[in-house]
py3Dmol code that shows the C-alpha trace and the ligand (Angstrom):
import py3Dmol

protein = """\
ATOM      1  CA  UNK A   1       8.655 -16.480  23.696  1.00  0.00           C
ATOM      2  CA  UNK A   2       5.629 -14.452  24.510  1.00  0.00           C
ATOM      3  CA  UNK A   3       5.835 -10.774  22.333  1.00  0.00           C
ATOM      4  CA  UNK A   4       4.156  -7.329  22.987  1.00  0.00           C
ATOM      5  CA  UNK A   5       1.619  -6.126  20.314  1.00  0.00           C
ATOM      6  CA  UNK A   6       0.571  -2.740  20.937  1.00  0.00           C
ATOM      7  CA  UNK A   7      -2.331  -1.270  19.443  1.00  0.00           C
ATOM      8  CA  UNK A   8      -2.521   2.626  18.691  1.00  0.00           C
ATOM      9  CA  UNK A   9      -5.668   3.426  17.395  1.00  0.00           C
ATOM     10  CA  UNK A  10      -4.309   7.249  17.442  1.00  0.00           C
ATOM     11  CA  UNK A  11      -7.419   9.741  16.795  1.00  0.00           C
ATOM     12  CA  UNK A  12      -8.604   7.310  14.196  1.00  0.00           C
ATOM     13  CA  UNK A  13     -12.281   6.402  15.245  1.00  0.00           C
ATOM     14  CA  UNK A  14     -15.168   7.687  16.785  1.00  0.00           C
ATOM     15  CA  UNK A  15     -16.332   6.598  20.334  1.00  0.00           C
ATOM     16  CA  UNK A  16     -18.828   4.635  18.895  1.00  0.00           C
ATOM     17  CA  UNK A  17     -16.134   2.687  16.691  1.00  0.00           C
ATOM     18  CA  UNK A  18     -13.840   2.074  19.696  1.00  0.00           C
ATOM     19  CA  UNK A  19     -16.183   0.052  21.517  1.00  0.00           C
ATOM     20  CA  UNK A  20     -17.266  -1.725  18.556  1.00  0.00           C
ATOM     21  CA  UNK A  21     -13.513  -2.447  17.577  1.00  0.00           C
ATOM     22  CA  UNK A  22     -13.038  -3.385  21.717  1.00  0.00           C
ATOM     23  CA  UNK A  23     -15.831  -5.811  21.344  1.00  0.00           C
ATOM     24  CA  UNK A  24     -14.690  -7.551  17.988  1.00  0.00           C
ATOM     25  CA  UNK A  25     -10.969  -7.436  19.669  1.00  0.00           C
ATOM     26  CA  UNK A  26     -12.252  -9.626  22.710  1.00  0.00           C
ATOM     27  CA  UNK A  27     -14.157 -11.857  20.097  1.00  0.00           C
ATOM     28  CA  UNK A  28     -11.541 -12.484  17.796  1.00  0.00           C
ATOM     29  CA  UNK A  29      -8.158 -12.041  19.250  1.00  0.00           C
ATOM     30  CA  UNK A  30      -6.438 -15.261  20.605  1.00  0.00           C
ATOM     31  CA  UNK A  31      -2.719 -16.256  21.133  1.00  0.00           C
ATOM     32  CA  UNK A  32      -0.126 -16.440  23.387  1.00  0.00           C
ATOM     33  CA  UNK A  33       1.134 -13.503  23.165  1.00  0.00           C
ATOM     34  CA  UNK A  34       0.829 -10.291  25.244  1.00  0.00           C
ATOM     35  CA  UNK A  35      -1.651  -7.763  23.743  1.00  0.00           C
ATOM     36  CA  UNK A  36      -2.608  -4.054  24.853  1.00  0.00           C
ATOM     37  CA  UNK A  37      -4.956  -1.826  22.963  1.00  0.00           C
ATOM     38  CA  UNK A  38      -4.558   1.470  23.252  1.00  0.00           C
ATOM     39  CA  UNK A  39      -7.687   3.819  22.551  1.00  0.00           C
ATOM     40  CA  UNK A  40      -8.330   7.602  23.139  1.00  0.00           C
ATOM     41  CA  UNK A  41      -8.626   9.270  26.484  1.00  0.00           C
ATOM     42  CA  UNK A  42     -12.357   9.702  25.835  1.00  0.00           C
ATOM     43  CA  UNK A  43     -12.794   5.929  25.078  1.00  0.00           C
ATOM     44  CA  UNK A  44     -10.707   4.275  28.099  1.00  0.00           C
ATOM     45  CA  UNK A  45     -13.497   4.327  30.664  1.00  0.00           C
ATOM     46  CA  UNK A  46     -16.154   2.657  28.433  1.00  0.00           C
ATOM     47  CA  UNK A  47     -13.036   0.085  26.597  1.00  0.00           C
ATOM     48  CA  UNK A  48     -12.058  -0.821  30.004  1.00  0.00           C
ATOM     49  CA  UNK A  49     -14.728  -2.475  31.501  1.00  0.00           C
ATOM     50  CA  UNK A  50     -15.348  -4.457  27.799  1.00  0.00           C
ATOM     51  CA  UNK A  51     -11.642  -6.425  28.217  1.00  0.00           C
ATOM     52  CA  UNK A  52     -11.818  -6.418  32.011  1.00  0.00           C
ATOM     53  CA  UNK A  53     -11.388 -10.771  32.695  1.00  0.00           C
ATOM     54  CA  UNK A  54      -9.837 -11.053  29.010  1.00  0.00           C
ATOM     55  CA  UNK A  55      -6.450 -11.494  27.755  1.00  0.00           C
ATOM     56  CA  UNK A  56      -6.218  -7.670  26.553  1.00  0.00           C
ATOM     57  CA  UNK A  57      -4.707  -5.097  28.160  1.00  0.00           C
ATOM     58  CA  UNK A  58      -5.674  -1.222  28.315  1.00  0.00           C
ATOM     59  CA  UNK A  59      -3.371   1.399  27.510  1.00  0.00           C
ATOM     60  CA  UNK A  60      -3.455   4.895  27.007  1.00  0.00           C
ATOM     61  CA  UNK A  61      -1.471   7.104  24.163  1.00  0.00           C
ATOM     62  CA  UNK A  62      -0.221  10.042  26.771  1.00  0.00           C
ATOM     63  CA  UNK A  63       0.000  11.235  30.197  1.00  0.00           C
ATOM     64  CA  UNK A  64       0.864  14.114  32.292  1.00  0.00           C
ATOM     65  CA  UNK A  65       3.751  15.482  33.492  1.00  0.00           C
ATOM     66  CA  UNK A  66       2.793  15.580  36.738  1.00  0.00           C
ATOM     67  CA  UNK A  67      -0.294  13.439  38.975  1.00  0.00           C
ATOM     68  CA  UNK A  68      -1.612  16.748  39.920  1.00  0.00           C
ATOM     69  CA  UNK A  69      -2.300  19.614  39.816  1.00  0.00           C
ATOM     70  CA  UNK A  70      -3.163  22.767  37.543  1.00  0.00           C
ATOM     71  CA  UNK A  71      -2.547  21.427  34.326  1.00  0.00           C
ATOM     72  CA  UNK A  72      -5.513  22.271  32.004  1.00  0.00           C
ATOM     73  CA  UNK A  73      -6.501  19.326  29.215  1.00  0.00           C
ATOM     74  CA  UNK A  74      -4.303  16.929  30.703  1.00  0.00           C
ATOM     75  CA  UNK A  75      -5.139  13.184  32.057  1.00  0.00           C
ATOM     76  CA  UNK A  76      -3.253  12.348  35.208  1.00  0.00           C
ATOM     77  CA  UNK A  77      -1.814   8.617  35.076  1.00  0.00           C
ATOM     78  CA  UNK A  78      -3.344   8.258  38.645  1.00  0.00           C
ATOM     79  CA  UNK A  79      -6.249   8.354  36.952  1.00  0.00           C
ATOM     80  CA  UNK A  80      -5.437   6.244  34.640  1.00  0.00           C
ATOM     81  CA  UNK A  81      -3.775   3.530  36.618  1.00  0.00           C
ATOM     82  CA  UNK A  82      -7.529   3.687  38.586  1.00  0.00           C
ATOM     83  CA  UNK A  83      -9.201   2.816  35.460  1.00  0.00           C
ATOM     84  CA  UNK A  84      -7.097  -0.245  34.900  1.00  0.00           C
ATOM     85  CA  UNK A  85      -5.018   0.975  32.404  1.00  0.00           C
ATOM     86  CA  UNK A  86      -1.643  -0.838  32.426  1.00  0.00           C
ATOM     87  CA  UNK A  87       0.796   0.361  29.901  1.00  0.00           C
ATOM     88  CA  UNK A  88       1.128   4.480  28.329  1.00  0.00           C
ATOM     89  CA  UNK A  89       2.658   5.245  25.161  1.00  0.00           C
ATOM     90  CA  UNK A  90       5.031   8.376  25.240  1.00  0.00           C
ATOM     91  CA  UNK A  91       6.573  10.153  23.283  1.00  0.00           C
ATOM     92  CA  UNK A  92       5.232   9.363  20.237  1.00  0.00           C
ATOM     93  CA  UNK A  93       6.559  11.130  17.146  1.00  0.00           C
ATOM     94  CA  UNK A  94       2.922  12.299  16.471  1.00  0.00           C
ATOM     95  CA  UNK A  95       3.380  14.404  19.447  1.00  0.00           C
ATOM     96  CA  UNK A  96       6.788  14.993  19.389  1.00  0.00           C
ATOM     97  CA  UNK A  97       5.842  17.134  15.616  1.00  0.00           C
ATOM     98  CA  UNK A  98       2.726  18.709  15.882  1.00  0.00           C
ATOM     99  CA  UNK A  99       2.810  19.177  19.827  1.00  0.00           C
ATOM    100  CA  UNK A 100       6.417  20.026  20.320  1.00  0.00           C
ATOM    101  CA  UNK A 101       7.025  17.840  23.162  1.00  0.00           C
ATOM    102  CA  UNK A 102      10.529  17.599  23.649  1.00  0.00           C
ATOM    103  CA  UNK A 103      12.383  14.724  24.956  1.00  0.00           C
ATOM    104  CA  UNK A 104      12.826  16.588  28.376  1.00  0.00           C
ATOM    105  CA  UNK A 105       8.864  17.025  28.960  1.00  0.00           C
ATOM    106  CA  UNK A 106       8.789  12.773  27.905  1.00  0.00           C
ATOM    107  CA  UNK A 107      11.217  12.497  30.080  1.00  0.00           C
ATOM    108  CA  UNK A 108       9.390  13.894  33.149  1.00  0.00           C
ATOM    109  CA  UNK A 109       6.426  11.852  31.850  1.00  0.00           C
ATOM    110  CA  UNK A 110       7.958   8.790  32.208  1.00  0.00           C
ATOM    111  CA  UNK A 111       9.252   9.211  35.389  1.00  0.00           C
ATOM    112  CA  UNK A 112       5.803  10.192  36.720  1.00  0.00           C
ATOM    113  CA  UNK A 113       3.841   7.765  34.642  1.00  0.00           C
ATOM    114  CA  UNK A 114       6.424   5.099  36.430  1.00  0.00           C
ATOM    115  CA  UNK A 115       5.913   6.472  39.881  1.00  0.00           C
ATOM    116  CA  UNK A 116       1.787   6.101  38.822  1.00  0.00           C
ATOM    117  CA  UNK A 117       2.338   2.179  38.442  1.00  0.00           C
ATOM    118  CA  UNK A 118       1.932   2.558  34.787  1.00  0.00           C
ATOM    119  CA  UNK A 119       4.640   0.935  31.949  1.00  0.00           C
ATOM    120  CA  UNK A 120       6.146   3.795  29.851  1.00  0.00           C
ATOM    121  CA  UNK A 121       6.070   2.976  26.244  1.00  0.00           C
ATOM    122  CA  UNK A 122       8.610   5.512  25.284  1.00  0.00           C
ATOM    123  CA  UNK A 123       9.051   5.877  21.130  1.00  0.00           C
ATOM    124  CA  UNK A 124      12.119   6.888  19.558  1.00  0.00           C
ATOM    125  CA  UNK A 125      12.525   7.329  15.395  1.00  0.00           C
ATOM    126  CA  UNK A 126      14.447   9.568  13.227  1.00  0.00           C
ATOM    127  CA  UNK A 127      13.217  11.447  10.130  1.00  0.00           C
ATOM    128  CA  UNK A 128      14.103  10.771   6.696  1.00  0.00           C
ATOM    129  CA  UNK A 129      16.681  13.171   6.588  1.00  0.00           C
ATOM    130  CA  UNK A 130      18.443  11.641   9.613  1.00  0.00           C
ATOM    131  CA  UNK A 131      18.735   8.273   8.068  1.00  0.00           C
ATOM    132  CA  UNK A 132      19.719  10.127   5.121  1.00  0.00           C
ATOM    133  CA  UNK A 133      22.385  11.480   6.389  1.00  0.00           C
ATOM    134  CA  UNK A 134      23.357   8.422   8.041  1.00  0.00           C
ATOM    135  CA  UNK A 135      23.477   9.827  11.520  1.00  0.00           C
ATOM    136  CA  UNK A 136      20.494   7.600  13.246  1.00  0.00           C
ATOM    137  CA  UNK A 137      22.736   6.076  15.450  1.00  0.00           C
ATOM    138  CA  UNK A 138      23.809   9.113  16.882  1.00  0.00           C
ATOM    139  CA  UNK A 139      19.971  10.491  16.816  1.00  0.00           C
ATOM    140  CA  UNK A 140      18.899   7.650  18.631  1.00  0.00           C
ATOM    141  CA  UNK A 141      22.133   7.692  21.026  1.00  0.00           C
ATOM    142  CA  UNK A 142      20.703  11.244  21.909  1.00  0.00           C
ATOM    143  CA  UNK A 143      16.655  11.068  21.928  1.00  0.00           C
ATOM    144  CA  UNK A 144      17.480   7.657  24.551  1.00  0.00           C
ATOM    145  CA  UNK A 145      19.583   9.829  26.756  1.00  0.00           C
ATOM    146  CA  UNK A 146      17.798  12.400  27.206  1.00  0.00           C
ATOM    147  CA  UNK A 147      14.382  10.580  27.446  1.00  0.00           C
ATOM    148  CA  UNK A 148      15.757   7.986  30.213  1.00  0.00           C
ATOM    149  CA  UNK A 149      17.876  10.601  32.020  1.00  0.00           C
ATOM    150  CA  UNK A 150      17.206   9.713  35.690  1.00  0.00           C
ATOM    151  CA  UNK A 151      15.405   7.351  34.822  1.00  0.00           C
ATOM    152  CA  UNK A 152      14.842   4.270  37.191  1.00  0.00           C
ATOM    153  CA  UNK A 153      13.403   0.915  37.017  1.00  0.00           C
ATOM    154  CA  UNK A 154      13.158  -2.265  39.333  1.00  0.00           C
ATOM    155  CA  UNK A 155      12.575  -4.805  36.597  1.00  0.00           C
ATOM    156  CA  UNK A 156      13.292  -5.117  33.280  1.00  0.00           C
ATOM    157  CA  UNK A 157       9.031  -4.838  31.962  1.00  0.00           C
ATOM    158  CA  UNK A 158       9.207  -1.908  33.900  1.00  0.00           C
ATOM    159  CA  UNK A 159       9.608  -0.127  30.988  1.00  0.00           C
ATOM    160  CA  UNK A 160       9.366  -0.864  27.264  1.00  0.00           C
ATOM    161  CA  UNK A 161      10.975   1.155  24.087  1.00  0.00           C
ATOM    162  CA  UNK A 162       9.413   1.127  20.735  1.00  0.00           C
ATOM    163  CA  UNK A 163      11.748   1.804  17.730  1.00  0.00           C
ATOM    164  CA  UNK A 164       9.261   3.909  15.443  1.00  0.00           C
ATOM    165  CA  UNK A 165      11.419   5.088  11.949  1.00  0.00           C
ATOM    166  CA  UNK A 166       9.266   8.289  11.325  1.00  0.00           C
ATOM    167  CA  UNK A 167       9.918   7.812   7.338  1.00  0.00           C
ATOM    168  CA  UNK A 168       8.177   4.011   8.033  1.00  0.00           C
ATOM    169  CA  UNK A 169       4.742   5.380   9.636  1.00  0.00           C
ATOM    170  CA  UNK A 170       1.899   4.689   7.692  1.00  0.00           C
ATOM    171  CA  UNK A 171       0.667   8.325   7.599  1.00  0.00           C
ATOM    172  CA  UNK A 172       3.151  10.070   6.141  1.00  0.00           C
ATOM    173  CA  UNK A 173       4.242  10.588   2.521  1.00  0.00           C
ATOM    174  CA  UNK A 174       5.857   7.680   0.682  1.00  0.00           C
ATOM    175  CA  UNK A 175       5.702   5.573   4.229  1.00  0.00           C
ATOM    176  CA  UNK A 176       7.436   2.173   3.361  1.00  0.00           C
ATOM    177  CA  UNK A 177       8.539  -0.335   6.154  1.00  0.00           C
ATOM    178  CA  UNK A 178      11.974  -0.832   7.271  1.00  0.00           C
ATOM    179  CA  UNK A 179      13.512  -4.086   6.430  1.00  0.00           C
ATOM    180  CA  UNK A 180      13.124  -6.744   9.322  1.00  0.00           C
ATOM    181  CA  UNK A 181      16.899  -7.011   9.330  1.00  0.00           C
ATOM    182  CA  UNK A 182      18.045  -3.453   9.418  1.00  0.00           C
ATOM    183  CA  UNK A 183      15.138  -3.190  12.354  1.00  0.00           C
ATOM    184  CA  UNK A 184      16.640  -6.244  14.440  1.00  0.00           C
ATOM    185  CA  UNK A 185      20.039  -4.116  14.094  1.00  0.00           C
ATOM    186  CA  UNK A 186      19.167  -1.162  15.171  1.00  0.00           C
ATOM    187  CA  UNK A 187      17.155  -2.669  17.948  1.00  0.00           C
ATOM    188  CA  UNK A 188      20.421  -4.030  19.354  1.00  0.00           C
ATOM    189  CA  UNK A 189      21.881  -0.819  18.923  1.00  0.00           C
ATOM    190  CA  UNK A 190      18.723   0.720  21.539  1.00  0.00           C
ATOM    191  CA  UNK A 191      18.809  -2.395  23.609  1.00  0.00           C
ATOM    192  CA  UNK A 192      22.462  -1.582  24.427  1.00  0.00           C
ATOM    193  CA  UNK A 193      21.996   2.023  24.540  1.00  0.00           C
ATOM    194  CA  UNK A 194      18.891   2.116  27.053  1.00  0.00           C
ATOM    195  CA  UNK A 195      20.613  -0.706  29.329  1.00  0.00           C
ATOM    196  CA  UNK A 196      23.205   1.701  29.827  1.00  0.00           C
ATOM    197  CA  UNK A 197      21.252   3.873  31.555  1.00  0.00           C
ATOM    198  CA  UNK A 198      18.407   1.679  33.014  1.00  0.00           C
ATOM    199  CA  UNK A 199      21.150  -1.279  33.557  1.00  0.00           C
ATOM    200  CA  UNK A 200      18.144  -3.800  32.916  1.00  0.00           C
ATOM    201  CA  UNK A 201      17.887  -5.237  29.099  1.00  0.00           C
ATOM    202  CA  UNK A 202      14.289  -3.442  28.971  1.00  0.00           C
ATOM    203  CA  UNK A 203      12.300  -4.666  24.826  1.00  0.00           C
ATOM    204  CA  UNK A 204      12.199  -2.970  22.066  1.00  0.00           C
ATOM    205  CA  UNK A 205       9.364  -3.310  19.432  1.00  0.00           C
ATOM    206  CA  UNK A 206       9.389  -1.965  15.762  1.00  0.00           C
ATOM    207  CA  UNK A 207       6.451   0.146  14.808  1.00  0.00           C
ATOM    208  CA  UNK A 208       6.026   1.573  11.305  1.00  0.00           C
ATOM    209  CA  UNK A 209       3.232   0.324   8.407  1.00  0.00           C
ATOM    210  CA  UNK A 210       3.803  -3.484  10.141  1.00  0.00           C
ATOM    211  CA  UNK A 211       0.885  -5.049   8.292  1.00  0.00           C
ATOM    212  CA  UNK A 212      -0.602  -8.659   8.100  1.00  0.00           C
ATOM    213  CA  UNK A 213       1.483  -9.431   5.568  1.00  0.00           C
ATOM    214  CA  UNK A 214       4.804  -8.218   7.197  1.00  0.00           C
ATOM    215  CA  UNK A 215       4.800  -8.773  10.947  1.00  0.00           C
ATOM    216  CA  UNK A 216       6.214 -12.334  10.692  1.00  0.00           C
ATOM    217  CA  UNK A 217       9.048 -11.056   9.511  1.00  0.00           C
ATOM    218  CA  UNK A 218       9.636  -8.559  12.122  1.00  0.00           C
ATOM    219  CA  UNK A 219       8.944 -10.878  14.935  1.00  0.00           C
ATOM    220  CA  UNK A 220      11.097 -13.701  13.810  1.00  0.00           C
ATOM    221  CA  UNK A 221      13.745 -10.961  14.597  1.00  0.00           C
ATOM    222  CA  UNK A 222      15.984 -11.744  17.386  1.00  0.00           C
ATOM    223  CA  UNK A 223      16.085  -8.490  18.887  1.00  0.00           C
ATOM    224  CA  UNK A 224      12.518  -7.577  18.045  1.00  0.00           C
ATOM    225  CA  UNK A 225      10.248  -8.030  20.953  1.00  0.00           C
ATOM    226  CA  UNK A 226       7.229  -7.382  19.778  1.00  0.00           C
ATOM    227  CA  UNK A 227       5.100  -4.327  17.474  1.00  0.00           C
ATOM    228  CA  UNK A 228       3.721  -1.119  17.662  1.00  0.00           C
ATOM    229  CA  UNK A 229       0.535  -0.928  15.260  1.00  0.00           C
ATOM    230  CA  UNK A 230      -0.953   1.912  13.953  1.00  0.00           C
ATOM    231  CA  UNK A 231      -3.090   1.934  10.938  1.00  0.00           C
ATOM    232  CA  UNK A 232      -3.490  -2.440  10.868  1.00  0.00           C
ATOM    233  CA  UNK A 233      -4.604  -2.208  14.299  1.00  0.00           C
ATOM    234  CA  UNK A 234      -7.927  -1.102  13.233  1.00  0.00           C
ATOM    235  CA  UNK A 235      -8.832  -3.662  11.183  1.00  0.00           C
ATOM    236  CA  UNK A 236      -9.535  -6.783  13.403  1.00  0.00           C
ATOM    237  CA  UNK A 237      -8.824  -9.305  10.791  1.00  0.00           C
ATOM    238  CA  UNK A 238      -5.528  -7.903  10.073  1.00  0.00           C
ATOM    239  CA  UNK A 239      -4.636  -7.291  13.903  1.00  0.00           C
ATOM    240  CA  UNK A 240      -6.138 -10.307  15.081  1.00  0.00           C
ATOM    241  CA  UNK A 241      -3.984 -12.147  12.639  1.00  0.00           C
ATOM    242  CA  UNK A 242      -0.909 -10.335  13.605  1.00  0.00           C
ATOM    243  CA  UNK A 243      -1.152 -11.059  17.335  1.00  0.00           C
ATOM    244  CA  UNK A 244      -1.816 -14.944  16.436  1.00  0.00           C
ATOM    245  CA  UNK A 245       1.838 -15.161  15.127  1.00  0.00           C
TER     246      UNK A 245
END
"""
ligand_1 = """\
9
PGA
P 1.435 2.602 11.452
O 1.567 3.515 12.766
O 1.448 1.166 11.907
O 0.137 3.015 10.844
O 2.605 2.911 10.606
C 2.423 3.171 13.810
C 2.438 4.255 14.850
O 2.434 5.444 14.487
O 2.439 3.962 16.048
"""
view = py3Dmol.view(width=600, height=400)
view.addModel(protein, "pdb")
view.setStyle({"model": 0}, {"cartoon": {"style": "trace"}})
view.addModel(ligand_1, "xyz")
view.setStyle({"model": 1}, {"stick": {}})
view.zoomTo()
view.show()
């Protein structure tokens, strides 16, 4: 079965770097599987046009609460629907810490982002001290509700979730994976929570220092549908490698 490799090349490289990383993606990246690269705002209009007739996909790391209107610094997903982007990540923890977006203003992304024609990436992931204190299921339970409240879909790739463990992302201190069975786990735990409320069995990927070395393992995973990949998404052996599996 075909899985979802999502790129997110974050803030990580100048404009310069994201076209040459676009070109030596569309050089070097084969596979079955379904692949979406997902570069700054600044870098969409000029990354676009380089995988236009390839097998990669353009996607964007945020969007705006609304399509329109007087919203200074933000990027309408009209506009980026128009520029042939096809997927938007939301919600990512990233913004969710030094932003302060709450799952509420997700929320009202996601619902605009789906009216837009875009598909919602929307990341969920507990801290350290969460898993800690052993309460991720109820974290999760909580940051799903209120991110999908209202929240309506015609199709099951309407939407996608991405399970991102905030203790496993590359960047921050002591980052280590999560096992690939403890991930498949608690992706059946989201599966079932999010098809609760979107009654359609929408994917889940894992995201969180998946490297060349360790995305077999996470994809051999039953109820891991594919990867969300940060830091091993800019090198292009590593990546290209990682979307051949
Ligand atoms: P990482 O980042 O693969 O570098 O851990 C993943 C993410 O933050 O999306």
């Amino acid at each position: 079965m075909k899985k979802l490799i999502i790129a997110n090349w974050k803030m990580q490289l100048s404009l310069k770097e994201s076209l040459e990383l676009a070109k030596q993606s569309v050089k070097k990246i084969k596979g079955k599987n379904i692949i979406v690269l997902c570069p700054d705002f600044l870098a969409l209009p000029y990354v676009g046009p380089i995988l236009k007739g390839t097998n990669l996909n353009l996607g964007a790391q945020d969007s705006a609460i609304v399509g329109r209107g007087a919203y200074t610094g933000e990027v309408s997903p009209l506009d980026l629907k128009a520029l042939g982007v096809k997927y938007v990540i939301l919600g990512h923890s990233e913004r969710r810490e030094h932003l302060h977006e709450s799952s509420l203003i997700i929320n009202a992304k996601i619902k605009v982002a789906l009216t837009g024609g875009l598909i919602p990436i929307l990341c969920v992931g507990e801290k350290l001290e969460v898993k800690k204190n052993g309460e991720t299921e109820e974290y999760l339970s909580r940051e799903i509700a209120h991110s999908l409240q209202g929240v309506k879909i015609k199709s099951a790739s309407d939407l996608v979730i991405a399970y991102e463990p905030i203790w496993a992302i590359s960047t921050n201190k002591n980052a280590r994976p999560m096992s690939a069975l403890d991930a498949d786990a608690i992706h059946k735990f989201i599966k079932a929570r999010a098809a609760r409320i979107l009654k359609k069995p929408v994917a889940v990927l894992y995201g969180g220092s998946v490297n060349a070395a360790n995305a077999g393992e996470f994809l051999s995973q039953k109820n891991v549908a594919g990867l969300l990949v940060g830091g091993a998404s800019l090198k292009i052996k590593d990546f290209s490698h990682i979307c051949s599996l």
